[in-house]
LUMTI-680058 format. One record per residue (C-alpha): x, y, z. Coordinates in pm, whole numbers, plus 50000, padded with zeros to 5 digits. Layout:
// LUMTI-680058
((X, Y, Z)),
...
This chain:
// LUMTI-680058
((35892, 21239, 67823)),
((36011, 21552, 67801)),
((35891, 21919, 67914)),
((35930, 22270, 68016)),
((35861, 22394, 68369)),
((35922, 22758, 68476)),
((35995, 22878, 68799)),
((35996, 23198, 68955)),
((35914, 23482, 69192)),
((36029, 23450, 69601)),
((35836, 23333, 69961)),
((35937, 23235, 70225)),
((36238, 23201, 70450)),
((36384, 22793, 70441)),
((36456, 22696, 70819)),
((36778, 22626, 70979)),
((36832, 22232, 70878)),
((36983, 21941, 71030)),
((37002, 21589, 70929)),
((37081, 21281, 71111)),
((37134, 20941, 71154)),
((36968, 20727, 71465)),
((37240, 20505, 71582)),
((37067, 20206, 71775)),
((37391, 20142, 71991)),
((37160, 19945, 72232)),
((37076, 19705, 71999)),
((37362, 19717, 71810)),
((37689, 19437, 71940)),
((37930, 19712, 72111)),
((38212, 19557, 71878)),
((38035, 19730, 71595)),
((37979, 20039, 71771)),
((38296, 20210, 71655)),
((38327, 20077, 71289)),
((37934, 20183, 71214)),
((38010, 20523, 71309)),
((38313, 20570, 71147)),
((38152, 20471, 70842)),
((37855, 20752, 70916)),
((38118, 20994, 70954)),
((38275, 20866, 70626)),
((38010, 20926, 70398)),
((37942, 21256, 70535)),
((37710, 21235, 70843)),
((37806, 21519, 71118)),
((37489, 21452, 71321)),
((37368, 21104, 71519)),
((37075, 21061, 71718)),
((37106, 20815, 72030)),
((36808, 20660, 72196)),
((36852, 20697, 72581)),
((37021, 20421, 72836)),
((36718, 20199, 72997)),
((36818, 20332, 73340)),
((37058, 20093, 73457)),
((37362, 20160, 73569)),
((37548, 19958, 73314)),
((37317, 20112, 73015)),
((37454, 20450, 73109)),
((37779, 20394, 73125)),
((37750, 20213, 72741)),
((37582, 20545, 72660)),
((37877, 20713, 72812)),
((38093, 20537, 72623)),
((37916, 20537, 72264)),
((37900, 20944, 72340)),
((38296, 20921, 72398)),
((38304, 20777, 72050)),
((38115, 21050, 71876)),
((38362, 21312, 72014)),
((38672, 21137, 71921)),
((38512, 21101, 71581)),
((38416, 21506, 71618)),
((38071, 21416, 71531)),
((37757, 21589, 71731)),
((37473, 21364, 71887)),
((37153, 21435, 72027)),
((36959, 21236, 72283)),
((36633, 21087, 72228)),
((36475, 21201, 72604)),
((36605, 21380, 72882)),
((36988, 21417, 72945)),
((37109, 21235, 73273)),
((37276, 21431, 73554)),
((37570, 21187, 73446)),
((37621, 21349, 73083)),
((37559, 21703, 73169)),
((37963, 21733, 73131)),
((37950, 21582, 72774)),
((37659, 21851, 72667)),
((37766, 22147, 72428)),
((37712, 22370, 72754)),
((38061, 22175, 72883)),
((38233, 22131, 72541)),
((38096, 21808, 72467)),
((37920, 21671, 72155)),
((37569, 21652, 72318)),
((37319, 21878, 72143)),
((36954, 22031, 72206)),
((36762, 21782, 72085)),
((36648, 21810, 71731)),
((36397, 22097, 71675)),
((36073, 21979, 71561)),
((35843, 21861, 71385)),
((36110, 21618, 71345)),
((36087, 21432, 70980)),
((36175, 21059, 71018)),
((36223, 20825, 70745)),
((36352, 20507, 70702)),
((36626, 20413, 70515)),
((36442, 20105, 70395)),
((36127, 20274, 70203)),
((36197, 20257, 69875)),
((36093, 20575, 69794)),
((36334, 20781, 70052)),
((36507, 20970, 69773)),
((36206, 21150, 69675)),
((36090, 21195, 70045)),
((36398, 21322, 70159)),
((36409, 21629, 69887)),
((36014, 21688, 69968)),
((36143, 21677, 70362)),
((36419, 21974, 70262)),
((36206, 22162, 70077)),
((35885, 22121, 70277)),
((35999, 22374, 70537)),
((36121, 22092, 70814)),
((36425, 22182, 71052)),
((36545, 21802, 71060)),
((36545, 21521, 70914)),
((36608, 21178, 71147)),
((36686, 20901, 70934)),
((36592, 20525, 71084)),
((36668, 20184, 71046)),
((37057, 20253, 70915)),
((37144, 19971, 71081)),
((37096, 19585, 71152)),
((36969, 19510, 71522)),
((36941, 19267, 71761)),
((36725, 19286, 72089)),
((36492, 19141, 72278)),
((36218, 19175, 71958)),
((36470, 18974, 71741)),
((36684, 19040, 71430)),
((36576, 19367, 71211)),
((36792, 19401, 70903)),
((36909, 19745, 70835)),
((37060, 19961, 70563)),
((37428, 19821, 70663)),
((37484, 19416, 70764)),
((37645, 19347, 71084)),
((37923, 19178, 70852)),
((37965, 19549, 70778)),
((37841, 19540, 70379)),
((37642, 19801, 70288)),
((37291, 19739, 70069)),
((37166, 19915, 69769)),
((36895, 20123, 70038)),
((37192, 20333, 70145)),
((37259, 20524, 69845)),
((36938, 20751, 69904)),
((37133, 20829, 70290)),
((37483, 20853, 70077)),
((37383, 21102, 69874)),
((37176, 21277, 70095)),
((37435, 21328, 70351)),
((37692, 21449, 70081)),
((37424, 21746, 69964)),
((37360, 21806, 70362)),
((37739, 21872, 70407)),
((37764, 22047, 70111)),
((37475, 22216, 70135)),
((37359, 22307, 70478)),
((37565, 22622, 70578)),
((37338, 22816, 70320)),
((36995, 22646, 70368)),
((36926, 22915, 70630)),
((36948, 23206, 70366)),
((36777, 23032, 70117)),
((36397, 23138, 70056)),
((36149, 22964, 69843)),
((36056, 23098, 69473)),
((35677, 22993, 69443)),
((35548, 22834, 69097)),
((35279, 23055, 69056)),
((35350, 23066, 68692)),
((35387, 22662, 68657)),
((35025, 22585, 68609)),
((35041, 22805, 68316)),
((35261, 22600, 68167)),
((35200, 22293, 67947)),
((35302, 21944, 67962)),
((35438, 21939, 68344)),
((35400, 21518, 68391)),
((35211, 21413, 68689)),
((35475, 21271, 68940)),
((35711, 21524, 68854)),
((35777, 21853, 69121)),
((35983, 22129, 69080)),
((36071, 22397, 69348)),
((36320, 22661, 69358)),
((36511, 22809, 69655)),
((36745, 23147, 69637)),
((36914, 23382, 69848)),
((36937, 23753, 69852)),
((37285, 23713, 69743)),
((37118, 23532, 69423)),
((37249, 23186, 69504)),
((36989, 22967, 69423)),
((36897, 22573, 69363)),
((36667, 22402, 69211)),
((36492, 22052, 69314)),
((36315, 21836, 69131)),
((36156, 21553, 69218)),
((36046, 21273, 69024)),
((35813, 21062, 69200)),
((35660, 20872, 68929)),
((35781, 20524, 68805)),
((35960, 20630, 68460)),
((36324, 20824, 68436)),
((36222, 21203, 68358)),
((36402, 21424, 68078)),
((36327, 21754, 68031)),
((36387, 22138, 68055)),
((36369, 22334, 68342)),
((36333, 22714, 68314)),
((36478, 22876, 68639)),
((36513, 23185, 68794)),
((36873, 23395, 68719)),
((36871, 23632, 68996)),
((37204, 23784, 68870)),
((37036, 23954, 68583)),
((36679, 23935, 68657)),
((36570, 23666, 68411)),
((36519, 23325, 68353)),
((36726, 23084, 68202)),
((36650, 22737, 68027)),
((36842, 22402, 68237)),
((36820, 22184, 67902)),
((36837, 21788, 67944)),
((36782, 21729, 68311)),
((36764, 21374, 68378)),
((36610, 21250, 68708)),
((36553, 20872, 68693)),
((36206, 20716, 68851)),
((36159, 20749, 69233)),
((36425, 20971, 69208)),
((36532, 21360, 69275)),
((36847, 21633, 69170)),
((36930, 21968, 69336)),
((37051, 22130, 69065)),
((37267, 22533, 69144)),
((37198, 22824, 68947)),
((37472, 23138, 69003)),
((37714, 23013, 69272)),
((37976, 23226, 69311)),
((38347, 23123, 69298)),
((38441, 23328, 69587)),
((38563, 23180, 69876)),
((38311, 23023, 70149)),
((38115, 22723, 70208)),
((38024, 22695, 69864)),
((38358, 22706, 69672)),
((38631, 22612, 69950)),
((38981, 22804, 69890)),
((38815, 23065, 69609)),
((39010, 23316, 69665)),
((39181, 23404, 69315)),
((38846, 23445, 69117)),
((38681, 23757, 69071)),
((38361, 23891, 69258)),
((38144, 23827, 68941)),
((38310, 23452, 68853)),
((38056, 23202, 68934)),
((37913, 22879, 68842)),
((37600, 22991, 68596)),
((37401, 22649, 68635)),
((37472, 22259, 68639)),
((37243, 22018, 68483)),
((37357, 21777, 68742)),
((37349, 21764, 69133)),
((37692, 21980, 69284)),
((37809, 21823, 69593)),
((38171, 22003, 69654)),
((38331, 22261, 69480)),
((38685, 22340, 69539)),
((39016, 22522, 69415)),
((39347, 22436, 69459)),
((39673, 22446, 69253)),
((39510, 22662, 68956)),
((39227, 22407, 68914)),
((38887, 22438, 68969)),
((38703, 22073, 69105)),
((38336, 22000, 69081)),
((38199, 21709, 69270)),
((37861, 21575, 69116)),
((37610, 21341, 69119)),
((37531, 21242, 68764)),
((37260, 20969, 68686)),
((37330, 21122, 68328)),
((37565, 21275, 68110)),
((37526, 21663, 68197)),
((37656, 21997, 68159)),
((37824, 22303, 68386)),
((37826, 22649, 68256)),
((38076, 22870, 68447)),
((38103, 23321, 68411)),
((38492, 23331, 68401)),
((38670, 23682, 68394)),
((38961, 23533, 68165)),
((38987, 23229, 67946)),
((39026, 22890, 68169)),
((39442, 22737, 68006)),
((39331, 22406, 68051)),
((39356, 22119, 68026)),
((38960, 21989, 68158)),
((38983, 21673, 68326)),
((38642, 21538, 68387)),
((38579, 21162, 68508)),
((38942, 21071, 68543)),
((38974, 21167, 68113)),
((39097, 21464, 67959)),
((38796, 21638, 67735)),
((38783, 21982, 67559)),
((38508, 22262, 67675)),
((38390, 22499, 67453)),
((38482, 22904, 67576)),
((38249, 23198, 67431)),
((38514, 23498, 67407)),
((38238, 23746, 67404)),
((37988, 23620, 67690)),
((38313, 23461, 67891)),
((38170, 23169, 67959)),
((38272, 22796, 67990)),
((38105, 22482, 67910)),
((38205, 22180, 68043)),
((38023, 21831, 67991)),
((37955, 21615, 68289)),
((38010, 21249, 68181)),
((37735, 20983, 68359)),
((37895, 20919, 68737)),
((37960, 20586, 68866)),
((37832, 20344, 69133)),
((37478, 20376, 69298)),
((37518, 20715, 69411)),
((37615, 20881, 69041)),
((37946, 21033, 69162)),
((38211, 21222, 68937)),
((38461, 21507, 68994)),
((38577, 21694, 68725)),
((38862, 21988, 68724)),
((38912, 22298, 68493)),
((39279, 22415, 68516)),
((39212, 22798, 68501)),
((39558, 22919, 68584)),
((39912, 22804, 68575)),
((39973, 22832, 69015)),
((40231, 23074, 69087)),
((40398, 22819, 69362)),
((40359, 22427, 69376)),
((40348, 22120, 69674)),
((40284, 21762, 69669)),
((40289, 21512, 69899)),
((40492, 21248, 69786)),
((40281, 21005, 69933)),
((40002, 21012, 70248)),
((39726, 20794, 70199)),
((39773, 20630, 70593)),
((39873, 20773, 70909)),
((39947, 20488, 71169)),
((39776, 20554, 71487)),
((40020, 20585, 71796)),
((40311, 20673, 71574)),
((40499, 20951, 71425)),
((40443, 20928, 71060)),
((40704, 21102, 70839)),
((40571, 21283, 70515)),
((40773, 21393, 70257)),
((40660, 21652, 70011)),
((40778, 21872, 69696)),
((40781, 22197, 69602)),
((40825, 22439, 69305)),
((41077, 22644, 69461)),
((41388, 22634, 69732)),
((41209, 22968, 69867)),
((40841, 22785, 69902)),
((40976, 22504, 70101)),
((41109, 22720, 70329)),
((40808, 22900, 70360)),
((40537, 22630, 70353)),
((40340, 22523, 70671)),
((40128, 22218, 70746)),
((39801, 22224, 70876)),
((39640, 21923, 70999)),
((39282, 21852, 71118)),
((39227, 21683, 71412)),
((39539, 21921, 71557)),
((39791, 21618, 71570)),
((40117, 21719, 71675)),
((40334, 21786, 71390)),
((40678, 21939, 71310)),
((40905, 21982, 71028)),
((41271, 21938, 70851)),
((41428, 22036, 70559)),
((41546, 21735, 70293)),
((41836, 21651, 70135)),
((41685, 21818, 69821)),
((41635, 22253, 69869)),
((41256, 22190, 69709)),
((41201, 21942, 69910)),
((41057, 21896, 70308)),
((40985, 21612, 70522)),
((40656, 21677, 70750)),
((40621, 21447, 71071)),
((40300, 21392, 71225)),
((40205, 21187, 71512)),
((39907, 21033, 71556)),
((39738, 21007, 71929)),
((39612, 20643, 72047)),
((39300, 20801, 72111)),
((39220, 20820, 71756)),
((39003, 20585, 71615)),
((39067, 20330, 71350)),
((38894, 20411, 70977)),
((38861, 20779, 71049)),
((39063, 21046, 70819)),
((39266, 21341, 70922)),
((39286, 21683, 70694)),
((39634, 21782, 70563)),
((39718, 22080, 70373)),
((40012, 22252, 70259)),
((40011, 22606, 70248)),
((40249, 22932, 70185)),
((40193, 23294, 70162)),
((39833, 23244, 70348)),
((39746, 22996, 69997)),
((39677, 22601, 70015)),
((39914, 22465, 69748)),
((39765, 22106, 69835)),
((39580, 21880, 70061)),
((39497, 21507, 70095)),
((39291, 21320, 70374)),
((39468, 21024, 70497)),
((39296, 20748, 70663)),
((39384, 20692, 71029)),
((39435, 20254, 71106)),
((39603, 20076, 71368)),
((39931, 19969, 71266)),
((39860, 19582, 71237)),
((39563, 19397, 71238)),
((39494, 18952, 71333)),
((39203, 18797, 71229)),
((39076, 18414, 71232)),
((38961, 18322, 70914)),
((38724, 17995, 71091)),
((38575, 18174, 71371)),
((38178, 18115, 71416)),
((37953, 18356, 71179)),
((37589, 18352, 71336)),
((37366, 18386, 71025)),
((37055, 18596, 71130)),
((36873, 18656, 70805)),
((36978, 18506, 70380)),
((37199, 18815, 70388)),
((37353, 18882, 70736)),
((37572, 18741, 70935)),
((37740, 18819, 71314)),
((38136, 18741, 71363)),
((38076, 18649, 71725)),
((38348, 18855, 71925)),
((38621, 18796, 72067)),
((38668, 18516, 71748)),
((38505, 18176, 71828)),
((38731, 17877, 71689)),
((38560, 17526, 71731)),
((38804, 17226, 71732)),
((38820, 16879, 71765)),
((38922, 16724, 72068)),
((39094, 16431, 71912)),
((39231, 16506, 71628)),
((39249, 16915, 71651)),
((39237, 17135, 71352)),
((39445, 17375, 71120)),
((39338, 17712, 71176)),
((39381, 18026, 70910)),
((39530, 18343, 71051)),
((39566, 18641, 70879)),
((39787, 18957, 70969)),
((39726, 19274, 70845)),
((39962, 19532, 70758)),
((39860, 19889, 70748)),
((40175, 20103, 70739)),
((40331, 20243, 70395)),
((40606, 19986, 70429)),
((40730, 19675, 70445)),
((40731, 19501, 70838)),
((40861, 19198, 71027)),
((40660, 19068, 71248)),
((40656, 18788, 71524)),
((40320, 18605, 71610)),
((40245, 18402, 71855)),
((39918, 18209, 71975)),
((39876, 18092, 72332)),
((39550, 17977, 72488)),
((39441, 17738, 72796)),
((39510, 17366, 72784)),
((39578, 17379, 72397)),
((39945, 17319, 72189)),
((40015, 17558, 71874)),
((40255, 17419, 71581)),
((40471, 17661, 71506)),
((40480, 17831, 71837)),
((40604, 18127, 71711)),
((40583, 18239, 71308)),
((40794, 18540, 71208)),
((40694, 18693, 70892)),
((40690, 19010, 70662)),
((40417, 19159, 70541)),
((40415, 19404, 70214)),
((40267, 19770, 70269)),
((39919, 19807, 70302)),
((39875, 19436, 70290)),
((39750, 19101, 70454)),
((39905, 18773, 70486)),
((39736, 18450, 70580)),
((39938, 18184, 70807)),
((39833, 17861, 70909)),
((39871, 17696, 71215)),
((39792, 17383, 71397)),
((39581, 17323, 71672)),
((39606, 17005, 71962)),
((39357, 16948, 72173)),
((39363, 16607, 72328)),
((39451, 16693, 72687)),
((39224, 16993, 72707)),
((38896, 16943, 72901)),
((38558, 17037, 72682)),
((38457, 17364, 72675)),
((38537, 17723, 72600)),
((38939, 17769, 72592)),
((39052, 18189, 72639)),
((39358, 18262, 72448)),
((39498, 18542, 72263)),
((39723, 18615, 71952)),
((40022, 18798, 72020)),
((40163, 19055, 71744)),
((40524, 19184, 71814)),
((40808, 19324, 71651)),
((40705, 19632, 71405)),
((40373, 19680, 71615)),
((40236, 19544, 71887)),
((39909, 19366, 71843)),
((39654, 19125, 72127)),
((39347, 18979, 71980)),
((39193, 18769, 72222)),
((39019, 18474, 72055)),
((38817, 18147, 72219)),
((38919, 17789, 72113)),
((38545, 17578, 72137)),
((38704, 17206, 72201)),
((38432, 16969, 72158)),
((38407, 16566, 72246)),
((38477, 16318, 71994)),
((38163, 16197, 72006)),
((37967, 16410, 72184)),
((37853, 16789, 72238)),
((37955, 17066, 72420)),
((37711, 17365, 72510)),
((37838, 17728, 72534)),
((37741, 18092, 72501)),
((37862, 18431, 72423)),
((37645, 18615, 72645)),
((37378, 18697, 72338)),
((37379, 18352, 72115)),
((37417, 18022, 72274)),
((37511, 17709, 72119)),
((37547, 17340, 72125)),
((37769, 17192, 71896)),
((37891, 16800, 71842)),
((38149, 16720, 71558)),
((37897, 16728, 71309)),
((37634, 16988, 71379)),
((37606, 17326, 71531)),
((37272, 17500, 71694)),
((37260, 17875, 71748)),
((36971, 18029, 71983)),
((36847, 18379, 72090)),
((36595, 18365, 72326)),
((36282, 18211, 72193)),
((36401, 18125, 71873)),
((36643, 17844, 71662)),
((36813, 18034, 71435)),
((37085, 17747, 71298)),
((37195, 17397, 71260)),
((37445, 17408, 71035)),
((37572, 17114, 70930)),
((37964, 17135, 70957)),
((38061, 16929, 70659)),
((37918, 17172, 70370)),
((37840, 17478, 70567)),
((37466, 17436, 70525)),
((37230, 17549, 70766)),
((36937, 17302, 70755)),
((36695, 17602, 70876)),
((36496, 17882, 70717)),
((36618, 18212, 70690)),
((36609, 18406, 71033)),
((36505, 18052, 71204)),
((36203, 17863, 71388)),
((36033, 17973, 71715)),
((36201, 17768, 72019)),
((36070, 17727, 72367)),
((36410, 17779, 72629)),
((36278, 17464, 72787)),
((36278, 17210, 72516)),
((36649, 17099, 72671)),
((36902, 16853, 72419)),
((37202, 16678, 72439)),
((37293, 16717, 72118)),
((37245, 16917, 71791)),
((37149, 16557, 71607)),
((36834, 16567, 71866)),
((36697, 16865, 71686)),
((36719, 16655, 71339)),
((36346, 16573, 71399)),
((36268, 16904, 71457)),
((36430, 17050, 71123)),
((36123, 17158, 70893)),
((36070, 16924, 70588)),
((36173, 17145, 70337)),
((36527, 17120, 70512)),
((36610, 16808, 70559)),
């Protein structure tokens, strides 16, 4: 269906905005804690909301120690209550992350409805100050298991794309929201053909920046035209062949200038009337570095960006990793550039006009990793003997950093070393810059030098689709005849390493003893070992693997030995267990949520389990056999 829809005429004044995430840390396994928020931060959250400690002692010192968390990660958190006396000195008052608490009337909105695209948009442009998105993540409490937008095994599901690219548009976004006032559709019942299902809303500044949202909240894809306010000359202009697929929503940008600010980062070589005229697709970065102009979109459809240029762009246009042409009108000096269809669930693409040849050069040979705890050498290139030797490095977090000249005159080695304090997964800002310009920049991710993991520890399956690595790892063997066990080391540096591992635990023999190994850059390599357990008593076993040589590595791990023929009954302080050779029952309290039957992996229970009353006391996991429903057996 297709249709024209005119906008016009301002209103009122859009609120300050924030957006965030509620991060459940107290039902969330504290080995998660740091992974889930370093993947919030990832994808472009700044703000998390915490629910407050219980009032125990131990809860607020776990609340102390997710807030720690959020400031390494430079994130800001809010709580949901009263701050204790204890956390005054992480509050923004004292330089801490802690925040007011979000102004209301607070939207929430949960990352499960299936229609939190569309509500999310109507949430921006209905005048709310925040938006507080829920059930993000799998928990587990004293309720039971509730799945989430992310798995405990860490794998994201399709619901997280309307979160994705909302947080992208929020950091993109936000720093303007404040200026932007609402242009009200007086004019749109006058015009035909409008589809039910389908809203359209535009916001501007006084400057003339302005967006448009639309919102398609019907249950077919949308294409159409969209008439829009162009502040810059007083008129309207026509947004041809705006696609916004069913439950869906695009904020598409009419006259952004490309002058430098939060809107265009490092615009500082175009002229005061360059700007971008309007996208048919939804901008999410805009950037310029090197003589090239990048656009970061999400594009459910092939679209179209029309940029007001004081000179003719050189080339080449690079858009979706291909080289294209653009079509340049000498006498209106404008450029338009197509936006092929982006990729993945969330629509992403970047393109990149090359307007001008740079006057001075840098590259980073390579810096995709910085090794946490180390000093990580950089080298880099340059166009000129006279630019190297002008060039600085900034780096976000401030790491500690220096600099040397190379064996080359164009070329410098930077060195920058990485705290322990920093956590594993997050990224770090580097730029190279001379004469006050940014020649280049890259965002390396920040890992631990090595990594160990057990490849057979004990997965507790809580729904069809998630699954909890109990932690430390949980290795059941055989008390007879023992087991081989799959270990893999990981590798994070940019180079090859030599390692030495060792695995020691309690009452149990390793063959090897030792293993010494290299592992390639950026790389994992799986070693087997074998496992005796005769002389070893039943029961939990505490051990560790020991990483040495290029990096310095302990995993603890726990070695289950169970009886021959009989069972052995353990816990982990949430799940307990009984296990025999054959079977293995998980419980949380008040409910049987496996027997998995050892010799093909299949649990022989429903998805998420059976009520179980605590008392119903077994030997072993074949006495539940009885108790399996039929379907199951």
């Amino acid at each position: 269906m297709r249709s024209a829809i005119l906008v016009f005429a301002f209103a009122a004044v859009a609120p300050a905005w924030v957006e965030s995430v509620e991060f459940p840390w107290n039902a969330c396994p504290r080995q998660l804690w740091e992974r889930e928020l370093v993947w919030l931060k990832n994808i472009g959250v700044t703000h998390v909301s915490l629910p407050p400690a219980a009032g125990s002692e131990k809860d607020g010192a776990r609340l102390a120690d997710v807030i720690q968390i959020v400031r390494r990660l430079d994130l800001e958190a809010d709580l949901e209550g009263p701050v204790p006396d204890a956390l005054m000195p992480l509050t923004r008052a004292h330089g801490g992350p802690l925040t007011e608490p979000l102004a209301g009337p607070v939207t929430k909105l949960s990352a499960l409805d299936p229609m939190a695209m569309t509500k999310s948009r109507e949430a921006v442009a209905s005048g709310a100050q925040a938006l507080l998105w829920t059930d993000v993540e799998d928990t587990i409490g004293a309720d039971g298991y509730h799945a989430g937008g992310v798995g405990f095994d860490g794998q994201e599901r399709p619901v997280t794309t309307a979160l994705r690219r909302d947080a992208l548009l929020s950091l993109y976004w936000s720093k303007s929201f404040a200026a932007l006032h609402e242009l009200p559709g007086a004019k749109m019942a006058q015009v035909s053909g409008i589809p039910a299902g389908i809203s359209i809303r535009q916001f501007a500044a006084d400057s003339g920046v302005s967006v448009v949202s639309v919102v398609n909240n019907s249950g077919a894809p949308w294409t159409g035209e969209v008439k829009a306010g162009y502040l810059a000359v007083k008129r309207t202009i026509a947004l041809a062949g705006v696609s916004v697929p069913a439950h869906d929503a695009m904020w598409l940008p009419v006259n952004v200038p490309l002058t430098a600010g939060p809107l265009c980062k490092d615009c500082s070589a175009f002229g005061n009337l360059d700007h971008l005229v309007y996208a048919t697709a939804e901008l999410t970065a805009m950037e310029y570095e090197n003589g090239i102009l990048a656009m970061e979109f999400s594009a459910p459809a092939e679209g179209e960006v029309v940029l007001q240029l004081s000179r003719e762009p050189y080339g080449p246009f690079v858009a979706g990793g291909r080289p294209l042409a653009f079509d340049w009108d000498e006498h209106e000096l404008r450029a338009q550039l197509k936006i092929p269809a982006g990729a993945g669930a969330g629509h992403r693409v970047r393109i990149g006009l090359a307007i001008e040849p740079p006057d001075a050069t840098a590259f980073f040979d390579s810096a995709a990793v910085l090794v946490i705890g180390e000093t990580n050498r950089l080298p880099a290139k340059f166009s000129s003997e006279a630019i190297a030797g002008r060039s600085r490095l900034r780096v976000s977090p401030a790491f500690a950093s220096s600099q040397e000249a190379g064996k080359d005159p164009i070329e410098m080695t930077y060195s920058v070393t990485v705290p322990d304090t920093a956590v594993h997964g997050d990224h770090a800002e580097l730029a190279i810059e001379a004469d006050g310009i940014q020649m280049t920049h890259t965002r390396p991710q920040l890992l631990r030098a090595a990594g160990v993991r057990f490849a057979d520890s004990i997965d507790v399956h809580l729904a069809a689709n998630s699954a909890l690595p109990l932690s430390p790892a949980t290795v059941p063997v055989n008390q007879r005849t023992g087991r081989e066990i799959t270990v893999s080391v990981r590798n994070n540096a940019p180079e090859i390493r030599n390692f030495q591992i060792e695995i020691k635990a309690e009452g149990l023999e390793f063959s090897p003893a030792k293993m010494d190994i290299s592992v390639g850059a950026s790389l994992a390599r799986d070693l087997t070992f074998r496992v005796f357990a005769k002389d070893a008593a039943p029961g939990i076993h505490a051990g560790e693997a020991r990483l040495s040589g290029a990096a310095s590595v302990s995993e603890p791990v726990r070695f289950v030995v169970i009886p021959q023929n009989d069972a052995v009954a353990y816990s982990d302080g949430e799940f307990s267990f009984i296990e025999s050779g054959r079977y293995r029952a998980a419980f949380l309290p008040g409910r049987w949520l496996e027997l998995v039957d050892k010799e093909n992996n299949r649990n022989l229970l429903p998805d998420r389990g059976v009520p179980y009353t605590d008392g119903q006391k077994v030997a072993k996991p074949e006495d539940l056999l009885p108790l399996v429903p039929q379907a199951k057996r």
